[in-house]
Chimera marker file (.cmm) of the C-alpha trace (Angstrom):
<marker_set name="trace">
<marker id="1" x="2.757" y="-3.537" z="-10.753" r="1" g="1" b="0" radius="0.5"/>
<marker id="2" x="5.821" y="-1.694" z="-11.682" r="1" g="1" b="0" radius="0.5"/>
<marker id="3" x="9.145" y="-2.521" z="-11.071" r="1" g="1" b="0" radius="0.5"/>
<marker id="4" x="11.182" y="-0.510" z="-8.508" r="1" g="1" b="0" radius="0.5"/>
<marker id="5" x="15.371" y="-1.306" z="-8.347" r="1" g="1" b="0" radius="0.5"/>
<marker id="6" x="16.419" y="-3.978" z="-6.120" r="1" g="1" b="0" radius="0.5"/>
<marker id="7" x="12.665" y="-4.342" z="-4.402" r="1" g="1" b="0" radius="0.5"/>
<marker id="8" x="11.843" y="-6.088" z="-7.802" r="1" g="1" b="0" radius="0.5"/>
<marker id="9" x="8.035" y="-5.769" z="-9.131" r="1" g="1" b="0" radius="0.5"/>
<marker id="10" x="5.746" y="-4.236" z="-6.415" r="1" g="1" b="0" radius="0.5"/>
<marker id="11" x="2.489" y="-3.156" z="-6.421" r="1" g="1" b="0" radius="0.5"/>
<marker id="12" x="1.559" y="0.297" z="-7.682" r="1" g="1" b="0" radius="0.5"/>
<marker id="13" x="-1.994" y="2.294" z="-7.980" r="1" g="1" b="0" radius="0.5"/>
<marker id="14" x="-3.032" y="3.227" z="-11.297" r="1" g="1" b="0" radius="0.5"/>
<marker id="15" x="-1.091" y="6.254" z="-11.547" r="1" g="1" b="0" radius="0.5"/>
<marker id="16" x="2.278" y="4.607" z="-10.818" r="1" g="1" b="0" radius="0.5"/>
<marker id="17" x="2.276" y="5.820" z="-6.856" r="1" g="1" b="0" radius="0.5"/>
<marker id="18" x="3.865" y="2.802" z="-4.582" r="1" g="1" b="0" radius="0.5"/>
<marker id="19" x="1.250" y="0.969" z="-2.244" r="1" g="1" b="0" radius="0.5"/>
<marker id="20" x="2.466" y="-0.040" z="1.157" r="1" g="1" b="0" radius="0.5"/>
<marker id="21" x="1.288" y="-2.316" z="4.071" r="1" g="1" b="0" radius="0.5"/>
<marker id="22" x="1.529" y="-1.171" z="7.523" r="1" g="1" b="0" radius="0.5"/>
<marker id="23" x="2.342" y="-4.385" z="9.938" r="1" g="1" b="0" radius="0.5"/>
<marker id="24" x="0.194" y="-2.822" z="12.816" r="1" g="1" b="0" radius="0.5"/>
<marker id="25" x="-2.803" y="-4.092" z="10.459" r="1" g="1" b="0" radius="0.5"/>
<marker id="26" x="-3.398" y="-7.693" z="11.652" r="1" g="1" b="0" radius="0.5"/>
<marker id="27" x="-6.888" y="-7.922" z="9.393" r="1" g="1" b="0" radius="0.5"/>
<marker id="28" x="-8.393" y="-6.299" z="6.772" r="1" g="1" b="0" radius="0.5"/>
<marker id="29" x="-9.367" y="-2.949" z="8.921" r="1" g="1" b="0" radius="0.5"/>
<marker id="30" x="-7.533" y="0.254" z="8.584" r="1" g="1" b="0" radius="0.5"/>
<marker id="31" x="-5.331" y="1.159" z="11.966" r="1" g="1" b="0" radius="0.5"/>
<marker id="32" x="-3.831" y="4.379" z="10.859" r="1" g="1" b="0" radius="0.5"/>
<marker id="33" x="-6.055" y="7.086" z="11.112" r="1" g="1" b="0" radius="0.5"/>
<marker id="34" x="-5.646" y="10.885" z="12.181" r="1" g="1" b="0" radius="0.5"/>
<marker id="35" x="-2.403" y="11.635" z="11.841" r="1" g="1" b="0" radius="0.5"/>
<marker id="36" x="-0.691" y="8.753" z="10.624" r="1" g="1" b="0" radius="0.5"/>
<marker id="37" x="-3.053" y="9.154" z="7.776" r="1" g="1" b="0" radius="0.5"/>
<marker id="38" x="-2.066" y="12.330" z="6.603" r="1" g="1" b="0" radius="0.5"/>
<marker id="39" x="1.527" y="11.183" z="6.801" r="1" g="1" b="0" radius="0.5"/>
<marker id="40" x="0.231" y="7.648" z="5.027" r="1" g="1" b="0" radius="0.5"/>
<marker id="41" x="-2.901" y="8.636" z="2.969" r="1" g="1" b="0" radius="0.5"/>
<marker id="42" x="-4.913" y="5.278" z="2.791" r="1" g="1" b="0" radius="0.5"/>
<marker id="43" x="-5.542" y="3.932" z="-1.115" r="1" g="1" b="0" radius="0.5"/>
<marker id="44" x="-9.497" y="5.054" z="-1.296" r="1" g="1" b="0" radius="0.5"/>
<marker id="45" x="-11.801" y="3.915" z="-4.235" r="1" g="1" b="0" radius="0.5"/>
<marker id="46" x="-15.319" y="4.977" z="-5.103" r="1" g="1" b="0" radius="0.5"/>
<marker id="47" x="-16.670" y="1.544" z="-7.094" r="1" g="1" b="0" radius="0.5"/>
<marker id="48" x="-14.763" y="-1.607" z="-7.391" r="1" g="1" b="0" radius="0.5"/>
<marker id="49" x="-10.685" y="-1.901" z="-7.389" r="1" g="1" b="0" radius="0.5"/>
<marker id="50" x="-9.715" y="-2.798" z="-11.136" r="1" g="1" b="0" radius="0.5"/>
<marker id="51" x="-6.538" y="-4.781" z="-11.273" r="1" g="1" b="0" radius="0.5"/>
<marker id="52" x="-3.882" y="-3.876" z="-13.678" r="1" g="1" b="0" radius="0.5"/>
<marker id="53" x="-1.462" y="-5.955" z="-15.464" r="1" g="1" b="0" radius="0.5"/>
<marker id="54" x="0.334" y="-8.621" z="-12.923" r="1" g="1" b="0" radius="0.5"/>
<marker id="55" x="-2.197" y="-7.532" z="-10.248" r="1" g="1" b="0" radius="0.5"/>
<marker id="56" x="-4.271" y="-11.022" z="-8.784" r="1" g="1" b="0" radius="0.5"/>
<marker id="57" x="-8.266" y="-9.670" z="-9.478" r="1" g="1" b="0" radius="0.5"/>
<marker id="58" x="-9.075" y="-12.341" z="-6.846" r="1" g="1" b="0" radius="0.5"/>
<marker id="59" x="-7.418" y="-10.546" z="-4.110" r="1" g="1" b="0" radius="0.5"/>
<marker id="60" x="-8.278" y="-6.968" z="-4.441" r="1" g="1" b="0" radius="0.5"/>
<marker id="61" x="-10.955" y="-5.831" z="-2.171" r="1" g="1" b="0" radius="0.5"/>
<marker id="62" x="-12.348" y="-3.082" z="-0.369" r="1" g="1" b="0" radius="0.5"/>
<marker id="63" x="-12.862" y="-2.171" z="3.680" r="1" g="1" b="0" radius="0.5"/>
<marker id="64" x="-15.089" y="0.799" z="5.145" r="1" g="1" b="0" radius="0.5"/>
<marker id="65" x="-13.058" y="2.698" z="7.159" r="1" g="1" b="0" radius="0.5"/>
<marker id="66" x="-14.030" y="4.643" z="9.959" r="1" g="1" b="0" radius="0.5"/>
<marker id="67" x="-14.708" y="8.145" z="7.637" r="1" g="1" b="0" radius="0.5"/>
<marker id="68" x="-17.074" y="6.016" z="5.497" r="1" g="1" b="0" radius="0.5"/>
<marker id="69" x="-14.426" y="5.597" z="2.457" r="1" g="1" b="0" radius="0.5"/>
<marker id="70" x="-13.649" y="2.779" z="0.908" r="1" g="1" b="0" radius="0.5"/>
<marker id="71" x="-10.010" y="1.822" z="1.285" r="1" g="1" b="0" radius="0.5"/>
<marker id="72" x="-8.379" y="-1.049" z="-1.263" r="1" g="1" b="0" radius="0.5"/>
<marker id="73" x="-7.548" y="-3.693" z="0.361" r="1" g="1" b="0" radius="0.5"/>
<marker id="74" x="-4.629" y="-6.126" z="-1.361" r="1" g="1" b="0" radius="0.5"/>
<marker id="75" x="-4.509" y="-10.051" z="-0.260" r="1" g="1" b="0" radius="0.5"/>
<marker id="76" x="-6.016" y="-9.048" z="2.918" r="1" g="1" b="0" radius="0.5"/>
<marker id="77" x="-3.711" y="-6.291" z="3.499" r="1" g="1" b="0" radius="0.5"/>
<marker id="78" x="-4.933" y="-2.071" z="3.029" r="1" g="1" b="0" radius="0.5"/>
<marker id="79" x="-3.142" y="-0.205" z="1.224" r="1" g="1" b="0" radius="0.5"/>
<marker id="80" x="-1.481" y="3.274" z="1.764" r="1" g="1" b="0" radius="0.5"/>
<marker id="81" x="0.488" y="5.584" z="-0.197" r="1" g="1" b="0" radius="0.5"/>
<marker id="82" x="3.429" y="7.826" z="1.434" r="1" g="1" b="0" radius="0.5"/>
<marker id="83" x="3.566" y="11.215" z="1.204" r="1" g="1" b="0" radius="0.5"/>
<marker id="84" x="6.995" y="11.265" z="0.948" r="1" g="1" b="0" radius="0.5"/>
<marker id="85" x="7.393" y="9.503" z="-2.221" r="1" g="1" b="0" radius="0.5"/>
<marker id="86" x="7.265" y="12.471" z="-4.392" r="1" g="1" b="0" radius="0.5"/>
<marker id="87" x="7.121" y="10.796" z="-8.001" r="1" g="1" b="0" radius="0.5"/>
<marker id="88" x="5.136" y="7.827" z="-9.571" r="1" g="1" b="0" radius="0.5"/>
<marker id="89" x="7.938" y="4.938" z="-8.473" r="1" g="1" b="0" radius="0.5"/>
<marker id="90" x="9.419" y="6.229" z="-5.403" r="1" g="1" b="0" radius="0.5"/>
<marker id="91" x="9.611" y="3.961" z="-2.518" r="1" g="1" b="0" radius="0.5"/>
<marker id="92" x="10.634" y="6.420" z="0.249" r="1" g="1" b="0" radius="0.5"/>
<marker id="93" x="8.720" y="4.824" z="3.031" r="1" g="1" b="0" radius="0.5"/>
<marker id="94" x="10.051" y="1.047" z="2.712" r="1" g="1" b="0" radius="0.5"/>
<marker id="95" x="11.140" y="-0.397" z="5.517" r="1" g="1" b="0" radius="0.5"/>
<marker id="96" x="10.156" y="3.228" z="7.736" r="1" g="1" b="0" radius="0.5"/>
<marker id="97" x="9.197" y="2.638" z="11.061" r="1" g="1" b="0" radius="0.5"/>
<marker id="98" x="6.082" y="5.245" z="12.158" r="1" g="1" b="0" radius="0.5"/>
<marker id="99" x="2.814" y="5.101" z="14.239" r="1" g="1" b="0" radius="0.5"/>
<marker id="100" x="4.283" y="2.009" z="15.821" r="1" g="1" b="0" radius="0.5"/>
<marker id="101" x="4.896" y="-0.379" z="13.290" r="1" g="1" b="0" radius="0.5"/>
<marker id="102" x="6.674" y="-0.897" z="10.144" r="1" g="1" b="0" radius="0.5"/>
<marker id="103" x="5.468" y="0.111" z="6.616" r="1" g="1" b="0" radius="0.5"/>
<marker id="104" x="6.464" y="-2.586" z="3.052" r="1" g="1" b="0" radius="0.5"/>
<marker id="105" x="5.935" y="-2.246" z="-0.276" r="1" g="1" b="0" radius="0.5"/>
<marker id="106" x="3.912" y="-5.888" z="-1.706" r="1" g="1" b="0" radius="0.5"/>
<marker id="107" x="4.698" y="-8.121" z="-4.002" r="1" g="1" b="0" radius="0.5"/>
<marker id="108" x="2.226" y="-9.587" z="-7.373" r="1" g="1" b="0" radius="0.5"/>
<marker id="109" x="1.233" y="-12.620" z="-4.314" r="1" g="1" b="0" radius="0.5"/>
<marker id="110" x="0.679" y="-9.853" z="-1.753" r="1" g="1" b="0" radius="0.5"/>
<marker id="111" x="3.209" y="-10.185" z="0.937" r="1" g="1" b="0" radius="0.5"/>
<marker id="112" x="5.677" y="-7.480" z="2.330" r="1" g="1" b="0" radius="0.5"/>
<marker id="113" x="8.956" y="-7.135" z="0.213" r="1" g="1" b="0" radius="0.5"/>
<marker id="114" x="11.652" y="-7.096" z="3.640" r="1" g="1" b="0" radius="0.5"/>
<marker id="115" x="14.763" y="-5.621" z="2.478" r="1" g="1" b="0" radius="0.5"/>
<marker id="116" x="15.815" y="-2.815" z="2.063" r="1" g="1" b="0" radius="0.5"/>
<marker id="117" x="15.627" y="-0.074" z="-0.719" r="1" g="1" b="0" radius="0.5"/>
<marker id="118" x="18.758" y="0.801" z="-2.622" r="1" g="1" b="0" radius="0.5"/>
<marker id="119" x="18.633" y="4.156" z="-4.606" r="1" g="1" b="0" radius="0.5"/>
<link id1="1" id2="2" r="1" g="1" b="0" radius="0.2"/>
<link id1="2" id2="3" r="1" g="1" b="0" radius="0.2"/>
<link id1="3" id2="4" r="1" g="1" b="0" radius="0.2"/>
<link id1="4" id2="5" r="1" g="1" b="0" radius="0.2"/>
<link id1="5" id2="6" r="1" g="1" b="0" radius="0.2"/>
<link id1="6" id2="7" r="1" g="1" b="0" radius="0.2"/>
<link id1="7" id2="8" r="1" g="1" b="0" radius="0.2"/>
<link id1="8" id2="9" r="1" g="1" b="0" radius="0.2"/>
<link id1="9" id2="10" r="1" g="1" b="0" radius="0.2"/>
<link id1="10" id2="11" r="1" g="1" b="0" radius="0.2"/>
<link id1="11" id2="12" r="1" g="1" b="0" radius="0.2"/>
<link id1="12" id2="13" r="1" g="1" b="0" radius="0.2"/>
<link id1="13" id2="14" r="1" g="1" b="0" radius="0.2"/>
<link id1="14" id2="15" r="1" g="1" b="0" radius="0.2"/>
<link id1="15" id2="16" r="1" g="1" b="0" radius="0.2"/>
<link id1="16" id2="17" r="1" g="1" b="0" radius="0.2"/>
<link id1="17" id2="18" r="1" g="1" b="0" radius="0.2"/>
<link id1="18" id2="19" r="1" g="1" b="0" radius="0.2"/>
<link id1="19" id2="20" r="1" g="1" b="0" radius="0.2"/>
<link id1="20" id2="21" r="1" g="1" b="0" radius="0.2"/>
<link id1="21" id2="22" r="1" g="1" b="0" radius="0.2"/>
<link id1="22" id2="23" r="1" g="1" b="0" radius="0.2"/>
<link id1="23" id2="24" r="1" g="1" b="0" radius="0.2"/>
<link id1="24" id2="25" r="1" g="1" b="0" radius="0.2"/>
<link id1="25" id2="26" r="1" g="1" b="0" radius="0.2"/>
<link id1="26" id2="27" r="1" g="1" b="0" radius="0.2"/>
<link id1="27" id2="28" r="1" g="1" b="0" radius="0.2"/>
<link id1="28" id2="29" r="1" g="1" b="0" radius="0.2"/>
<link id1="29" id2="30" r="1" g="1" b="0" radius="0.2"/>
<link id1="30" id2="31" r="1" g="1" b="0" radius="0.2"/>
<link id1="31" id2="32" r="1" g="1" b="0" radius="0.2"/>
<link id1="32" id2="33" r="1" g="1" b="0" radius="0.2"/>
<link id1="33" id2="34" r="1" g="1" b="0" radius="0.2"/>
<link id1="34" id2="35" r="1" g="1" b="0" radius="0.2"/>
<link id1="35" id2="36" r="1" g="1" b="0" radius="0.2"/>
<link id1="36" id2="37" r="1" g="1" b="0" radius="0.2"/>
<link id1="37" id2="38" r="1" g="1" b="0" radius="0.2"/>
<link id1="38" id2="39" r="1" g="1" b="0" radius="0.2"/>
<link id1="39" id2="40" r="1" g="1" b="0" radius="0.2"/>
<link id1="40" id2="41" r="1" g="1" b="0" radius="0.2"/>
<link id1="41" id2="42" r="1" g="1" b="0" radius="0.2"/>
<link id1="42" id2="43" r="1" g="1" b="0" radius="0.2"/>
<link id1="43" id2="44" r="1" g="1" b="0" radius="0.2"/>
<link id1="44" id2="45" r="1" g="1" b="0" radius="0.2"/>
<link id1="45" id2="46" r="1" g="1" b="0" radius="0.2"/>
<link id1="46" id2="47" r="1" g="1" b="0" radius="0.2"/>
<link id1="47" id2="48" r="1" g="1" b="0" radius="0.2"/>
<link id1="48" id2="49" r="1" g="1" b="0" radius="0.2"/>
<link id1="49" id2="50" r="1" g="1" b="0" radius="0.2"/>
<link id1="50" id2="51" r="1" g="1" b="0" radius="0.2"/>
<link id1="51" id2="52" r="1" g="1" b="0" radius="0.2"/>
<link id1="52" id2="53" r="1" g="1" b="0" radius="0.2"/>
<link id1="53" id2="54" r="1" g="1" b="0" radius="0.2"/>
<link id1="54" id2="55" r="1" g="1" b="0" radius="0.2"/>
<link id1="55" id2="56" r="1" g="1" b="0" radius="0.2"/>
<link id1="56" id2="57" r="1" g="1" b="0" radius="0.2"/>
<link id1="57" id2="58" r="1" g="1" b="0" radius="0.2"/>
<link id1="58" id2="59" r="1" g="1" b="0" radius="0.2"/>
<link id1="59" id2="60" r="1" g="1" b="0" radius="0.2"/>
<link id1="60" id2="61" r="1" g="1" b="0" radius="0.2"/>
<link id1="61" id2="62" r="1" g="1" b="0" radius="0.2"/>
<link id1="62" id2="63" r="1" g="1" b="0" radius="0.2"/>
<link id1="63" id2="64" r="1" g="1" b="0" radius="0.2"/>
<link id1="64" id2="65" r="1" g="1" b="0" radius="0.2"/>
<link id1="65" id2="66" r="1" g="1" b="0" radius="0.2"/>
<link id1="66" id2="67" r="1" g="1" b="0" radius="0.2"/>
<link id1="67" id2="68" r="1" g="1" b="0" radius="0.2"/>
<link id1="68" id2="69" r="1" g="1" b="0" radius="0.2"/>
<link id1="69" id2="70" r="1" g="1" b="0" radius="0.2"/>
<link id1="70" id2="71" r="1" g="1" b="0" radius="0.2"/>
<link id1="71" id2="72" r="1" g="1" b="0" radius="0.2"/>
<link id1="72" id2="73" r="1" g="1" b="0" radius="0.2"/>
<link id1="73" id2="74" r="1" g="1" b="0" radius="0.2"/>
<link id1="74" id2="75" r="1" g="1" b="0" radius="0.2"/>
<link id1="75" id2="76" r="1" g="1" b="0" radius="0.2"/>
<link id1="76" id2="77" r="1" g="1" b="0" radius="0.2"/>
<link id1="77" id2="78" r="1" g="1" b="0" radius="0.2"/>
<link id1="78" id2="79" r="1" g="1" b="0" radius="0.2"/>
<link id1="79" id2="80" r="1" g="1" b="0" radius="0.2"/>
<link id1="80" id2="81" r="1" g="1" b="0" radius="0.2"/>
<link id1="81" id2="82" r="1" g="1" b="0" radius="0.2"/>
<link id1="82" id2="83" r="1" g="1" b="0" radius="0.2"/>
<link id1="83" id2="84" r="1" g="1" b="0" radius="0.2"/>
<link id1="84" id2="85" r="1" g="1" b="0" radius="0.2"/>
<link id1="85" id2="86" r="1" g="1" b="0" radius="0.2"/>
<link id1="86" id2="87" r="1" g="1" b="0" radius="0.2"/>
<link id1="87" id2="88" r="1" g="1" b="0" radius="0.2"/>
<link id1="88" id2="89" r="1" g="1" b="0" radius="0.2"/>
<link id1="89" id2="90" r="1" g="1" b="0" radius="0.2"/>
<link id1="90" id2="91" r="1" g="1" b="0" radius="0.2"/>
<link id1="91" id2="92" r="1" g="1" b="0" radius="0.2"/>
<link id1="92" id2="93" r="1" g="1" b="0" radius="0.2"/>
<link id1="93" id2="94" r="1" g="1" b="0" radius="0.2"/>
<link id1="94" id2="95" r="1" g="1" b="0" radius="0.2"/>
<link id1="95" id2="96" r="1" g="1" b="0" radius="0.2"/>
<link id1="96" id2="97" r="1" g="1" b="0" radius="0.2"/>
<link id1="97" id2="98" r="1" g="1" b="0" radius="0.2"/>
<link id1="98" id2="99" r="1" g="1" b="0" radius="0.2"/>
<link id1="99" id2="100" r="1" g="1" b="0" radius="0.2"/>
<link id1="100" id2="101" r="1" g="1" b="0" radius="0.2"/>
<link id1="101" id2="102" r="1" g="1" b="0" radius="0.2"/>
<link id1="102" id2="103" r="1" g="1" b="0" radius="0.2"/>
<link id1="103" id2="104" r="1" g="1" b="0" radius="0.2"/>
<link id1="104" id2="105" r="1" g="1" b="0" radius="0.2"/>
<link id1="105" id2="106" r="1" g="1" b="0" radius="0.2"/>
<link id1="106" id2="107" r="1" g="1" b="0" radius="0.2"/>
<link id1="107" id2="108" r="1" g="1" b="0" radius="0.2"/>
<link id1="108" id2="109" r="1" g="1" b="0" radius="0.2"/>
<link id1="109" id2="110" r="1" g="1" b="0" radius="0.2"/>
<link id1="110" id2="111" r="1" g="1" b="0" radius="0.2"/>
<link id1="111" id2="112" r="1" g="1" b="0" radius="0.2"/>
<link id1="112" id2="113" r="1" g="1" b="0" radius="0.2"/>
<link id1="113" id2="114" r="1" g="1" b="0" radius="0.2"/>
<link id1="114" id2="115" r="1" g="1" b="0" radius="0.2"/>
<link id1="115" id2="116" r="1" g="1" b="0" radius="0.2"/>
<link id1="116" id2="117" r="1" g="1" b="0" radius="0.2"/>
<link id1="117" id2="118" r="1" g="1" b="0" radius="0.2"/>
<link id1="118" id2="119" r="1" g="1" b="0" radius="0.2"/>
</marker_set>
C-alpha cells in the first residue's frame, strides 16, 4: 500500500509501482493480452504473492494466464501495472479508458478507487 494524493492508500507492488484493475475482467482470468498487455503489463510472480504492510494475505492469489505466467490476482481482481506511470507512485492510468473498458487503482479491501486523480 502506499498512499497516492487525493486517491488515498492504494495498492502498490513491492517496488512502489501502482496496481490497477481493468473492469473488462468479470473473474479472476486475465482479458488483456497482446497488445493491451504491452500497454498494461500484467503483475506476474514466480512463487507465492507476499503481502506487504496494509495488504489482506487472505486475498492475494495467483491465475495462469494464457503465456503460462502467473499473474497476482488481488480480492478476485488481476492486477496490471501501466506503462505510463513512469516513477514508483504515479497513477497515470486511473480512470483511462483502453482495450474497451476502464482501468482503477484498489483500495487495502480490494475494490476500484472511482474518482479521479488530482496531480
Amino acid at each position: 500500500m502506499r498512499t497516492a494524493g487525493d486517491l488515498g492508500k492504494i495498492l502498490a507492488d513491492g517496488k512502489g509501482r501502482t496496481l490497477y484493475l481493468f473492469e473488462a475482467d468479470t473473474s479472476a482470468k486475465s482479458t488483456c493480452d497482446g497488445a493491451c498487455a504491452g500497454v498494461w503489463p500484467p503483475s506476474t510472480t514466480q512463487g507465492a504473492p507476499k503481502a506487504g504492510p496494509g495488504v489482506d494475505a487472505s486475498k492475494l492469489s495467483t491465475t495462469t494466464r494464457d503465456d503460462g505466467k502467473k499473474q497476482v490476482v488481488y480480492n478476485g481482481h488481476p492486477l496490471y501495472s501501466y506503462k505510463g506511470d513512469g516513477a514508483a507512485g504515479d497513477t497515470n492510468g486511473q480512470g483511462l479508458d483502453q482495450f474497451g473498458a476502464k482501468w482503477y487503482v484498489l483500495d487495502a479491501s480490494g475494490k476500484k478507487i472511482d474518482k479521479e486523480r488530482t496531480d
